[in-house]
N, C-alpha and C positions, 0 to 999 in steps of 0.2 A: 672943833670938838665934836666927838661922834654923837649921837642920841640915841639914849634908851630904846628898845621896842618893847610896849609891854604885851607879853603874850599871855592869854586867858587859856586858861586848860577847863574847860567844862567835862562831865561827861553826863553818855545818854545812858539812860537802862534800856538792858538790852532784854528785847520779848523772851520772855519764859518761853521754852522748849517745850512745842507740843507732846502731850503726853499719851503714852499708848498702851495706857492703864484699861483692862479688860474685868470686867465683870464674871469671874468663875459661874461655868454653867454649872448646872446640878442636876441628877436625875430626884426625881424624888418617887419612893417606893414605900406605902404605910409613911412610920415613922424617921424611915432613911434618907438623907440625903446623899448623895454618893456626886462626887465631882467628875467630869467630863470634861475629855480638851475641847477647846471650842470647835475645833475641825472636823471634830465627831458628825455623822452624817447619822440620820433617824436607825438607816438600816445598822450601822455600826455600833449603836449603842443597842438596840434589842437584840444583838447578837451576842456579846456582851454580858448581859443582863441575865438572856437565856442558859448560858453557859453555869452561872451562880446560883440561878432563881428559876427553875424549869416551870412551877407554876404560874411563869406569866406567858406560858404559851397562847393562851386563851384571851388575857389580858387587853384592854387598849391602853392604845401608846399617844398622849396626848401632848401636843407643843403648846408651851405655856410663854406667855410674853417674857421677853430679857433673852429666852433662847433656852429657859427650861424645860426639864420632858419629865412627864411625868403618869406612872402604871395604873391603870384602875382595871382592879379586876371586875372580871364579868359575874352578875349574879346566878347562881345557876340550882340545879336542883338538886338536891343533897339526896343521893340513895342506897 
């Protein structure tokens, strides 16, 4: 007489798929935030910027942590 085999089927979970979820960069200009691909390079984005916004020729251009940039005009003399 033959015997039984008892077979167990467990299973494993399987690791969650790294994920390669990105943080949207933003320029920020006054009250603007304005999105940017992340591949955007300083000079790419103040070229850009200039094209829209010619008053920030004078401007700095500041890299802000996370990988945002953002315009601070210069104070200057009104005449």
């Amino acid at each position: 007489m033959a015997t039984e085999t008892e077979i167990t089927v467990t299973e494993t979970p399987q690791a969650a798929a790294p994920t390669t979820e990105t943080r949207q960069r933003l320029v920020h200009y006054g009250d603007l935030e304005i999105p940017i691909p992340p591949t955007a390079t300083p000079e790419d984005i103040r070229t850009v910027m200039l094209r829209t916004y010619p008053e920030l020729t004078n401007a700095t251009m500041m890299e802000l942590p996370g990988g945002d940039v953002k315009f601070v005009m210069a104070a200057g003399e009104k005449g």
